[in-house]
C-alpha positions in Angstrom: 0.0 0.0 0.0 1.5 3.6 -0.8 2.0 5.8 1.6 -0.6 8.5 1.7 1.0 12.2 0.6 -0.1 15.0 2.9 -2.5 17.7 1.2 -0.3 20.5 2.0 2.4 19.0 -0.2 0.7 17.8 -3.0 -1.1 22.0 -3.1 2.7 22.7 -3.6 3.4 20.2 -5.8 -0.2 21.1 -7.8 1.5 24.5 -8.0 5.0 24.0 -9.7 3.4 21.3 -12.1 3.4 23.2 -14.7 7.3 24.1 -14.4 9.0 23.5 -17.7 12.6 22.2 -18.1 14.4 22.4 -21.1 15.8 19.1 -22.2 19.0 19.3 -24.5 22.2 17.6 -25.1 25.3 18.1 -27.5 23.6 15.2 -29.4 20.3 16.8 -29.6 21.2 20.0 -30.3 23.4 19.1 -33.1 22.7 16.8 -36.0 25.2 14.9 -38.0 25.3 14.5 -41.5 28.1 13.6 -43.7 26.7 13.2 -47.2 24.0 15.9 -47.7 24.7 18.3 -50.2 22.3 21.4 -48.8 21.9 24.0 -46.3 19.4 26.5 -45.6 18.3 30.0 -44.7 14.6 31.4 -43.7 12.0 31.1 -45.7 12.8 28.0 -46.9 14.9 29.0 -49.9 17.5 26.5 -50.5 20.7 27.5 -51.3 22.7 24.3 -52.5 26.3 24.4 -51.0 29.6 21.9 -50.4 28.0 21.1 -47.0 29.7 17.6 -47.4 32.7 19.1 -45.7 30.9 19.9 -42.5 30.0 17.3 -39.7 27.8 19.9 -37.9 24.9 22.0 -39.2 21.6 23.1 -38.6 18.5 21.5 -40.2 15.8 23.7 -41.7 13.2 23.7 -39.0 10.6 23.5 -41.7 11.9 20.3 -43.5 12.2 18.6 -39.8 8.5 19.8 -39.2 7.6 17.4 -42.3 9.6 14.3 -41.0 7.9 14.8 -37.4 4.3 15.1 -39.2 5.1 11.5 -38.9 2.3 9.7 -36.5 3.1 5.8 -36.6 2.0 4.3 -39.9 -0.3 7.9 -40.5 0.4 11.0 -41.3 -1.2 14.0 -39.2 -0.5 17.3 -39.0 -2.7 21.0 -38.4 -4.0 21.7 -42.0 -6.4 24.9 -41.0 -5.8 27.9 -38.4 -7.9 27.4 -35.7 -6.5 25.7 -32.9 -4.7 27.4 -30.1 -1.1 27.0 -30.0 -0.9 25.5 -33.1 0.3 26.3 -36.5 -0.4 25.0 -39.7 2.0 22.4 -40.4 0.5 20.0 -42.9 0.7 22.2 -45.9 -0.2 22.0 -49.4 3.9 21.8 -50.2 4.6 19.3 -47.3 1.4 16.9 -48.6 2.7 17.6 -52.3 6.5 15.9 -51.1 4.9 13.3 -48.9 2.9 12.3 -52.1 5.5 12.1 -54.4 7.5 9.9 -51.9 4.7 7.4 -51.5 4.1 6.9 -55.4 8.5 6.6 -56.1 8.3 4.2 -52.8 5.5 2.4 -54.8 7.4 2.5 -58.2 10.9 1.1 -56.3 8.7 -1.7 -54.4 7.5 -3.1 -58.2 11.1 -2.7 -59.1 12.3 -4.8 -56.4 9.4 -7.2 -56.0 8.9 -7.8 -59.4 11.6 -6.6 -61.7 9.9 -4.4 -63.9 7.4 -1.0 -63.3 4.1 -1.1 -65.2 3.7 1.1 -67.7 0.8 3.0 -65.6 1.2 2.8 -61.7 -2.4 3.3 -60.6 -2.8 5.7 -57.0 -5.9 6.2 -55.6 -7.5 8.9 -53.7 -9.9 8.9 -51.1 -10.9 11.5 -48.2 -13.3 12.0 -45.5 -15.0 15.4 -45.8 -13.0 17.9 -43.6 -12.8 21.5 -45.3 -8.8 20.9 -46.2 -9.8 18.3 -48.3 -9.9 19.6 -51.4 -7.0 22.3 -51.7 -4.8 19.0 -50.1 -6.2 16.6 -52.6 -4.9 19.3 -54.9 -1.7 18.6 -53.6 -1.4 15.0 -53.6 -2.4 14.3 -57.2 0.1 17.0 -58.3 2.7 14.7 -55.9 1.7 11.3 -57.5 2.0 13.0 -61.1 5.8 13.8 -60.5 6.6 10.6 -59.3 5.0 9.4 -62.4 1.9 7.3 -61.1 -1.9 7.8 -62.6 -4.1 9.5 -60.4 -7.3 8.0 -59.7 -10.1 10.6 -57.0 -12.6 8.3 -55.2 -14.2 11.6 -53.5 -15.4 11.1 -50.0 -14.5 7.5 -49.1 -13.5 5.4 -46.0 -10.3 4.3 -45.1 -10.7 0.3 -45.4 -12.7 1.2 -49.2 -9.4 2.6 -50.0 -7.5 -0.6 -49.1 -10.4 -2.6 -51.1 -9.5 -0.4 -53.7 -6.2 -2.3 -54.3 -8.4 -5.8 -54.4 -12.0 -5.7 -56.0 -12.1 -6.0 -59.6 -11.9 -3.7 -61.7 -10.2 -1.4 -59.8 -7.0 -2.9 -58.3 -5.2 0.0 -58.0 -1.9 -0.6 -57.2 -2.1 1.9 -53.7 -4.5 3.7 -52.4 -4.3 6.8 -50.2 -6.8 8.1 -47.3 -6.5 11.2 -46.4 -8.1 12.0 -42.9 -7.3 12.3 -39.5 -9.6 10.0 -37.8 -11.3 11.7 -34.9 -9.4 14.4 -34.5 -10.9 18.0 -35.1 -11.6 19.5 -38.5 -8.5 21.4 -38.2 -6.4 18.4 -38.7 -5.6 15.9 -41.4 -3.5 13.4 -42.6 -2.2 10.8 -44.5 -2.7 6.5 -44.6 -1.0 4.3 -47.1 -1.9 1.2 -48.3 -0.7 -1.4 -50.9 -2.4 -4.5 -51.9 -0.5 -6.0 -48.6 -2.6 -3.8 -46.5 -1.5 -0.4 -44.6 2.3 0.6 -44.1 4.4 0.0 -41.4 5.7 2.9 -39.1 9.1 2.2 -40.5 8.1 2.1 -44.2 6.1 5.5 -43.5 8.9 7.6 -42.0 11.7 5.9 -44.9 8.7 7.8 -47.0 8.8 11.1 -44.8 12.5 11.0 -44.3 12.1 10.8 -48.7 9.7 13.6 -48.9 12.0 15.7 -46.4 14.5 15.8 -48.9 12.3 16.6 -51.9 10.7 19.7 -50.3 14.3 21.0 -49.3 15.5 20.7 -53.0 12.7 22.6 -54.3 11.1 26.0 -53.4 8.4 25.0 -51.3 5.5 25.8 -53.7 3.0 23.2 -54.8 2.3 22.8 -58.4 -1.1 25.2 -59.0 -1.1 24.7 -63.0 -1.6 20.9 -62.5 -3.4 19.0 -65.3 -6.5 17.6 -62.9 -8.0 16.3 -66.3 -5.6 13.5 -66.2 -7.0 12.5 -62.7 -9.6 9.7 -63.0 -12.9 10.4 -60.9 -14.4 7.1 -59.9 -17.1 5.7 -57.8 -15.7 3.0 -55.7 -18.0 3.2 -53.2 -20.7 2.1 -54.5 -19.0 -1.0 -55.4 -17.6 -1.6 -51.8 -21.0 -1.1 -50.1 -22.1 -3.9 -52.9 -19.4 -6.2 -51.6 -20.4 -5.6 -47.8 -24.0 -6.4 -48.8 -23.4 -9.7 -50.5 -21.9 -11.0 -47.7 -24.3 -10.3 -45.3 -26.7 -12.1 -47.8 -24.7 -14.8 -48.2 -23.5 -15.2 -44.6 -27.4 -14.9 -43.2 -28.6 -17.0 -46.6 -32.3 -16.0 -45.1 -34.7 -19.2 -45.4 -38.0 -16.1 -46.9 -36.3 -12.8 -48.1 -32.7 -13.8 -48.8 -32.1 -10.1 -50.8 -33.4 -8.4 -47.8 -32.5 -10.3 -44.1 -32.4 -7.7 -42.5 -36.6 -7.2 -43.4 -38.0 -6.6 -39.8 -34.7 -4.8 -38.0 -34.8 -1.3 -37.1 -30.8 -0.1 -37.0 -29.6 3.2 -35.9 -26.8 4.9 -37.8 -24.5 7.9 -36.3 -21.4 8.3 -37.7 -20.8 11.8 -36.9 -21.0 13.9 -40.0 -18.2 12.1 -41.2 -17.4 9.1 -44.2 -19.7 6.8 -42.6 -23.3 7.5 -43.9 -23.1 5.3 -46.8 -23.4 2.6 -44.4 -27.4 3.9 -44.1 -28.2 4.0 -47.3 -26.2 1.8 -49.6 -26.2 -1.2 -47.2 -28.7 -1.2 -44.4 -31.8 0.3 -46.7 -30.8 -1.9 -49.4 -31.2 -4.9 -47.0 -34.5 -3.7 -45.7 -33.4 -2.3 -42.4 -35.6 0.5 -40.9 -33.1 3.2 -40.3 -35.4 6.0 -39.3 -34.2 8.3 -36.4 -30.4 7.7 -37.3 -27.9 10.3 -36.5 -26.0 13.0 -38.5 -25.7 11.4 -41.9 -24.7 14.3 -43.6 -21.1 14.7 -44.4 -19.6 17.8 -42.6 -16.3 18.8 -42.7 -16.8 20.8 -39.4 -18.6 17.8 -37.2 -20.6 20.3 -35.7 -22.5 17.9 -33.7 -19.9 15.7 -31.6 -16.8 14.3 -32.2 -17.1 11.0 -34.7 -15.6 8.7 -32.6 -16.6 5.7 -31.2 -15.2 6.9 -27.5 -16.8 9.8 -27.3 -19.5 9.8 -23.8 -21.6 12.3 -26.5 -21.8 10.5 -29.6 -22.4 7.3 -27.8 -25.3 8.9 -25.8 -27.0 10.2 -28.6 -26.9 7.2 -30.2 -28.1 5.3 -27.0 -30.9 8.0 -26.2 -32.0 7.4 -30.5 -32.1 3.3 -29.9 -34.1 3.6 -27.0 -36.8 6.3 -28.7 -37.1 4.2 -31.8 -37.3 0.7 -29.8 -34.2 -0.5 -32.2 -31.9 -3.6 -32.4 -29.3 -2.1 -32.7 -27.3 1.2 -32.2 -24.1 2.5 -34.1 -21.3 4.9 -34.1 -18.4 5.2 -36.6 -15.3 7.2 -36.6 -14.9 9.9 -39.3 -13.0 7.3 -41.8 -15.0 4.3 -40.9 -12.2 2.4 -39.6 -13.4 2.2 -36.1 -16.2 1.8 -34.6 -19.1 1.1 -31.6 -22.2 -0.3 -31.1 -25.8 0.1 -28.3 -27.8 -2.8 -27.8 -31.3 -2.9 -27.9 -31.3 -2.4 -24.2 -28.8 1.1 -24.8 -26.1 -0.2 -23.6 -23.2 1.0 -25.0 -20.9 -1.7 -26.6 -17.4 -0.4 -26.9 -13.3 -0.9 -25.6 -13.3 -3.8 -24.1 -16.5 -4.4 -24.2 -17.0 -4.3 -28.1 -13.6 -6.6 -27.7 -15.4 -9.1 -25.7 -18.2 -9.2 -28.6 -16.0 -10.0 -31.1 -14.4 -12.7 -29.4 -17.8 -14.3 -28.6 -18.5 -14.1 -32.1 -15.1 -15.0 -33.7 -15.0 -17.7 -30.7 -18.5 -19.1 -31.3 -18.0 -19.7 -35.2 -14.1 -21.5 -34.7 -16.2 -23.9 -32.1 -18.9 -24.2 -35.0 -16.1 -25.4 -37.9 -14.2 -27.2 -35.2 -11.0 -26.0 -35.5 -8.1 -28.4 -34.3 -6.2 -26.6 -31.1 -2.7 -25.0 -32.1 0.3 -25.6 -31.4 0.9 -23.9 -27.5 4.4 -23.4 -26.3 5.7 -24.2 -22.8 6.2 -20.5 -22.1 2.4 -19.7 -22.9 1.7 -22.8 -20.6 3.9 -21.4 -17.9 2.1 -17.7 -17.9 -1.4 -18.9 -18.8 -2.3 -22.6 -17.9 -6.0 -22.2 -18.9 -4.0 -22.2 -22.7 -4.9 -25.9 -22.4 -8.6 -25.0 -23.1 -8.0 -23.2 -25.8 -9.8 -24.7 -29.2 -8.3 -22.8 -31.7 -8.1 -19.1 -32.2 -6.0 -16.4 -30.7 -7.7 -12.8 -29.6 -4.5 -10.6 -29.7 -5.1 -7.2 -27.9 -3.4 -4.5 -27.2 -1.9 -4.4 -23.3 -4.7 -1.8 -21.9 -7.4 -4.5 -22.0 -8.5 -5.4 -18.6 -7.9 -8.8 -16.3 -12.1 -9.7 -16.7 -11.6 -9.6 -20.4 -8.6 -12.3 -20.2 -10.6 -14.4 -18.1 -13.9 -14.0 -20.3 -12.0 -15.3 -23.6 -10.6 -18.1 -21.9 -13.5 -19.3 -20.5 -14.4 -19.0 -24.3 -11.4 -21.8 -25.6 -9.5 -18.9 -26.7 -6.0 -17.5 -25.9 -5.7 -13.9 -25.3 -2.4 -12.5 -26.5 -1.7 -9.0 -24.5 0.7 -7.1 -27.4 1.6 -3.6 -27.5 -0.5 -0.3 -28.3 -1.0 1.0 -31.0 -3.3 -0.6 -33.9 -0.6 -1.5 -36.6 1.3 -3.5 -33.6 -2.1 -5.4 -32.8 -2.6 -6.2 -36.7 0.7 -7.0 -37.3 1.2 -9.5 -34.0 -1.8 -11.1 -35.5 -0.2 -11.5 -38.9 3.1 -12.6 -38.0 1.2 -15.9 -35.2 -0.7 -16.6 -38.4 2.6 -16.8 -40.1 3.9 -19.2 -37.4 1.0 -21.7 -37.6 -0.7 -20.2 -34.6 -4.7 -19.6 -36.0 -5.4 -15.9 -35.0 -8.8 -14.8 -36.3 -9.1 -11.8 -34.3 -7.0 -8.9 -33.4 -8.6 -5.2 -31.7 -7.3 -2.7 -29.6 -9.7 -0.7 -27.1 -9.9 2.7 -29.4 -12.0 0.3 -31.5 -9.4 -0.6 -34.4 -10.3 -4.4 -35.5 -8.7 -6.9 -37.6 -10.1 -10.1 -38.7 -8.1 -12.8 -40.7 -11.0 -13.4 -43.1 -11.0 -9.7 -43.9 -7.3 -9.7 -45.3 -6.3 -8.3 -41.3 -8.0 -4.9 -42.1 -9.3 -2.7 -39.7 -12.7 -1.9 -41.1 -15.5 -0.6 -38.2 -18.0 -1.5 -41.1 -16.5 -5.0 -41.4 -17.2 -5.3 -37.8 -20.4 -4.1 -37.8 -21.6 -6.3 -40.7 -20.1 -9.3 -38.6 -22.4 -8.1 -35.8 -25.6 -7.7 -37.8 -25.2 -11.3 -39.4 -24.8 -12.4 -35.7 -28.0 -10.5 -34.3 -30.0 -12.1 -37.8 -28.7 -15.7 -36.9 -29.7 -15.3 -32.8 -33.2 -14.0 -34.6 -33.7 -16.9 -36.6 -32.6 -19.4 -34.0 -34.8 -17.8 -31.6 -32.2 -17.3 -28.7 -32.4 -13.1 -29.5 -34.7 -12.4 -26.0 -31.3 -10.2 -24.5 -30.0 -8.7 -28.1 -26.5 -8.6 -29.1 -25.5 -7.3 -25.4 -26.4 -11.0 -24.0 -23.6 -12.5 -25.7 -21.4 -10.5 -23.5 -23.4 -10.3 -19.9 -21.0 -12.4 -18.8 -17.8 -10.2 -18.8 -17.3 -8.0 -15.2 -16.4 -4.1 -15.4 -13.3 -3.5 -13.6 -14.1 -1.2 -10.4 -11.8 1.4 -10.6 -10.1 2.7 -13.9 -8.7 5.7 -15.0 -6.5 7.4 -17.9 -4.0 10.4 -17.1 -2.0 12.3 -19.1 1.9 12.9 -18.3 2.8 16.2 -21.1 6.3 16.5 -22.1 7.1 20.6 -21.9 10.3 20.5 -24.1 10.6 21.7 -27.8 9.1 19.1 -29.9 12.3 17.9 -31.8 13.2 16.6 -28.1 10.0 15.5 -27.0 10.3 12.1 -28.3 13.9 11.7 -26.4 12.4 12.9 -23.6 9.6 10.6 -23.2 12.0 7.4 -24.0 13.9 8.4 -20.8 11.5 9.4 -18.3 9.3 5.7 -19.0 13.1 3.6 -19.2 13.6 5.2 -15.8 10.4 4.0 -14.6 11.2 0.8 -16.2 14.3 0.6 -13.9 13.0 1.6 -11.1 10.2 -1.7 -11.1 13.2 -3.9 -12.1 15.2 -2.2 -9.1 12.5 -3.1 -6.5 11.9 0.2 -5.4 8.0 0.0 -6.2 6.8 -2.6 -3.9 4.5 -4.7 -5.0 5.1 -3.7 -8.8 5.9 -6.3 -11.6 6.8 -5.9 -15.1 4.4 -8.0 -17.0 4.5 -10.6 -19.6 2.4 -12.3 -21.9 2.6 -15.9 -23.3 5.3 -15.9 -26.0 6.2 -12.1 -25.2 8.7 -10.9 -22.9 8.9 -7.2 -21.7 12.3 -5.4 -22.9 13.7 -2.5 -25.0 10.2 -0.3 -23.8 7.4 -2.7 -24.2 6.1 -6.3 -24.9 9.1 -8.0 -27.9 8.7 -10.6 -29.5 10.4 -13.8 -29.0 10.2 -14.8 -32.8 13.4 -14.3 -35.0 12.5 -11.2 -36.3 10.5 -9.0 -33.9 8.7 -6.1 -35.0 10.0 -2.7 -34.5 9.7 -0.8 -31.5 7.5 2.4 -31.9 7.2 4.2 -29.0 8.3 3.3 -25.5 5.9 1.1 -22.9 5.5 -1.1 -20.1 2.4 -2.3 -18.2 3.1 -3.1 -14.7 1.1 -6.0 -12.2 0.0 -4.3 -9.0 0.0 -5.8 -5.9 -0.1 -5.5 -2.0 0.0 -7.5 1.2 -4.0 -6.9 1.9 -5.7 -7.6 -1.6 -2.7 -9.7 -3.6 -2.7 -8.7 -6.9 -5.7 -6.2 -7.7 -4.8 -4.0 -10.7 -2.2 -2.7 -13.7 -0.7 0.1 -15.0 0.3 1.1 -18.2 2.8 4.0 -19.3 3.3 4.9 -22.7 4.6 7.4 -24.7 2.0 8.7 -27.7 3.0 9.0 -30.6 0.9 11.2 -31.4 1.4 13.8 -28.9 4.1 14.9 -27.0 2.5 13.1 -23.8 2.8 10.3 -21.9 -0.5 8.4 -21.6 -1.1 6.5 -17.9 -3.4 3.6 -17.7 -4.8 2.1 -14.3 -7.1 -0.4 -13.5 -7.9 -1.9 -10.4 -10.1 -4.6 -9.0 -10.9 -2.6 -5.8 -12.7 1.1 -5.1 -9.9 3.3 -5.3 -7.5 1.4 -5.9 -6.2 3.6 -9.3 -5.5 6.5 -6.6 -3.7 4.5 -4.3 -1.6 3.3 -7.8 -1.4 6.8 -8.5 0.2 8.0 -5.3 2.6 5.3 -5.5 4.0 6.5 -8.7 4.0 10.4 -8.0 5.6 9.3 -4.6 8.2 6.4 -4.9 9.0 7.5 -8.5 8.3 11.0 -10.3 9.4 12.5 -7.2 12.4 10.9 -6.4 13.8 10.0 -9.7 13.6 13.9 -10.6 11.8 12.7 -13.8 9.0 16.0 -12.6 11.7 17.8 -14.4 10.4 18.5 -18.2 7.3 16.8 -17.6 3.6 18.3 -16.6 3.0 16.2 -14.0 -0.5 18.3 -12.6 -3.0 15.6 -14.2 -1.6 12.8 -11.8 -0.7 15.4 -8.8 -5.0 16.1 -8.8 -5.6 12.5 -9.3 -3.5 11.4 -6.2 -5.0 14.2 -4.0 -8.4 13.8 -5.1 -9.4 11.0 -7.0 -10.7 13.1 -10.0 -9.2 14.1 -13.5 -10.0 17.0 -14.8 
């Protein structure tokens, strides 16, 4: 148990939160280069020089600005004014590069895969409908032209129609771009990447940044205005990837009387926020014969002025609980802008997402591997040794990320399944998934609590309309079968709500070239402190054939993924309760934050884990220093956030 802080320290503690600490060294300060051949003054005019002589130079602050638009395997960046404290960054010019880098990575990845380039390399273009949209579309067909690729506009799309792009006939273009920036606000937007092989890595995305750094310094930072949009190629893939969605729910349900429309008798709610997502309402769920009367800002707008599309958001899952309940529905939901996420209410309004929506899945993806019988994978002593229950599993891995809770563990493996804890962040999740299918290990399922999820029938694509679809067919079959008296929820009544939970927010206060740095240290140093003993009670945690090193759960395979961002999650325990919670530090990489996950089996119990790492570590390891600390100094004094 941590010792309790006294209130007249934390009040002073509360009061220098906010103290910011410069974070430098030589190495930061200065960057190497030995073979570039170009230096810079304001105002981005480039003036090209012998540079190759120097070690030492400064890097225009502009052309770093495009590699750190960077996000993971996304590109994200402040496209309008509007926010506070925030300039425009992703700019016509910076998209432009960042588009030409993506179509000569595409060109080189023929050349190297295949040995030849076609004569026309086909890109195409879709966006969700944020007011940048169209002076940045602008800019990435003008991008793909000088790399030499054929531009093809699919207009306001989702992000998984533009990976079905590269696969339904006749399309199959040879990559796909979505420009969006999920749930962010409209001042944002951003880049994702896809290939017939699904959506870039991190790693391939910043080799394409690092690319498109170089072409914006070699040029005068002015996208090309006069370019020929008559040789980009409108088409309407949509409509063809809303015809694919409906087929399989009519094959999948194959309905004994109205096998065109199963879904004849279902009243369905739709919000997806103003954003991509209305489609959904009328080119699939109509078409079936749902009743979708009462759904929810259908209406693409740029601005969301209603609530944030996201399938997290308390408001957009209230209103869509509050419209299931007036209009006695089945069935509730709620997409993200782009469609690749997304949430459900049940008939009852209850709302159906994180782990919650995770538990569905599993019942579902569990429930149809017991149906086809699927033979029990191979298990490995060291998943025996951390899980024992492994022995029960039928057939399937659920791979999660490692913010999922204890009751969710213990609800798919009462299931036959194996849950496989992995790191954050949605690409990690997919490609664990990937690389266990890869090893022989059957892994149908793979989500992470924002709602991103990845099904091996579905080419591993995170598609919230996928999963929605899979949810529908589910709620049709429990009709038919007559076992539908609870709805969809029923499937999951089973699965206990942890008591206590909570998620804080560490911000790093340094310049943002150092922020990244900055984070790495401060959660390495709470790595060593757990590994030190000096947290009682605290335990690094592991997970089956994953071991925690290097900043969060490796791989044990011969070629483990690459490491991100740094992470650890951390067992909780103490001599009154045994083990009764987690917590998990991370740095975004996203923002320059530290996120800070707790759960706990016990009332209170997240403050009590909260004081413990203010106390015994931020404290004493001087790792307050650069850091905006405030969020978890409230939290330990209070209990709230906010």
């Amino acid at each position: 148990m941590a010792t309790t802080t006294s209130t007249t320290s934390l009040t002073t503690l509360h009061k220098n939160a906010h103290k910011t600490y410069c974070y430098s060294s030589p190495n930061a300060l200065a960057f190497k280069r030995n073979q570039l051949n170009f230096t810079y003054r304001f105002k981005s005019t480039i003036i090209l020089s012998s540079a190759t002589k120097y070690d030492e130079f400064i890097v225009d602050e502009e052309v770093e600005k495009i590699k750190r638009l960077q996000n993971g395997s996304d590109v994200r960046g402040v496209a309008v004014e509007g926010e506070k404290g925030r300039t425009v960054d992703l700019t016509p010019p910076a998209v432009e590069a960042i588009a030409q880098s993506f179509g000569e990575w595409v060109i080189n990845g023929m050349k190297t895969e295949q040995g030849y380039v076609k004569d026309i390399v086909k890109v195409s273009l879709g966006r969700d409908p944020r007011i940048s949209g169209a002076s940045l579309s602008a800019a990435v067909f003008s991008g793909l032209k000088r790399a030499g690729c054929s531009a093809y506009d699919m207009g306001l799309a989702t992000t998984p129609a533009c990976f079905m792009s590269t696969l339904l006939l006749p399309f199959d273009y040879d990559a796909s771009i979505m420009m969006t920036a999920s749930h962010l606000p409209y001042t944002r937007n951003g880049l994702k990447f896809f290939t017939p092989n699904g959506g870039l890595r991190s790693t391939e995305v910043e080799e394409i940044c690092g690319n498109a750094a170089r072409i914006y310094a070699n040029r005068l930072a002015k996208v090309s205005t006069s370019v020929n949009m008559a040789a980009t190629t409108k088409v309407d893939f949509m409509s063809t990837y809303a015809k694919h969605l409906r087929d399989i729910i009519k094959e999948r349900v194959n309905h004994p009387v109205h096998f065109e429309t199963p879904l004849k008798g279902f009243k369905i709610i739709v919000n997806p926020g103003n954003g991509s997502g209305g489609f959904f309402t009328w080119d699939v769920l109509d078409k079936l014969g749902a009743d979708t009367f009462g759904s929810l800002n259908l209406e693409p707008d740029g601005m969301f002025p209603n609530h944030i599309p996201n399938p997290e958001d308390k408001v957009a899952m209230s209103l869509t609980r509050n419209a299931v309940l007036e209009q006695s529905a089945d069935l509730g939901i709620v997409f993200d802008t782009d469609v690749d996420r997304s949430g459900v209410v049940d008939n009852l309004g209850n709302a159906i997402n994180g782990d919650r929506l995770i538990a569905l899945m599993s019942a579902i993806a569990l429930g149809e591997a017991r149906h086809q019988g699927l033979r029990r994978a191979p298990i490995s002593p060291f998943t025996l040794k951390f899980n024992p229950a492994a022995l029960l599993f039928i057939g399937t891995n659920i791979v999660t990320d490692a913010r999922t809770s204890m009751a969710l563990t213990q609800f798919i493996t009462k299931r036959g399944g194996h849950h496989c804890l992995y790191r954050v962040g949605y690409r990690n999740v997919i490609d664990k998934g990937i690389q266990l299918n890869k090893d022989g290990i059957e892994t149908h399922l793979m989500m992470e609590t924002s709602g991103h999820g990845a099904l091996k029938e579905n080419h591993f694509l995170d598609d919230g309309a996928y999963m929605v679809v899979k949810i529908i067919i589910e709620m049709v079959r429990m009709k038919l079968a007559g076992s539908d008296n609870e709805g969809i929820g029923g499937l999951i009544k089973e699965l206990e709500d942890p008591a206590d939970s909570a998620e804080l927010r560490i911000n790093i206060t340094c310049e943002p070239r150092f922020a990244k740095q900055r984070g790495a240290q401060a959660i390495e140093t709470f790595r060593n402190y757990i590994e030190d003993g000096r947290l009682e009670g605290w335990e690094l945690d592991s997970c089956g054939d994953c071991w925690v090193s290097e900043g969060c759960l490796v791989d044990s395979n011969d070629e483990p993924a690459a490491i991100d961002a740094n992470m650890y999650r951390a067992k909780v325990s103490d001599d009154e309760h045994g083990q009764h919670g987690w917590i998990h530090v991370r740095q975004s990489i996203h923002n320059p934050n530290i996120a800070v996950n707790i759960q706990s089996f016990i009332p209170g119990g997240c403050q009590t884990i909260a004081e413990a790492l203010l106390e015994k570590f931020l404290l004493v390891s001087d790792m307050d220093e650069g850091l905006d600390i405030s969020q978890i100094v409230k939290f330990a004094e209070s209990g709230r956030i906010g």
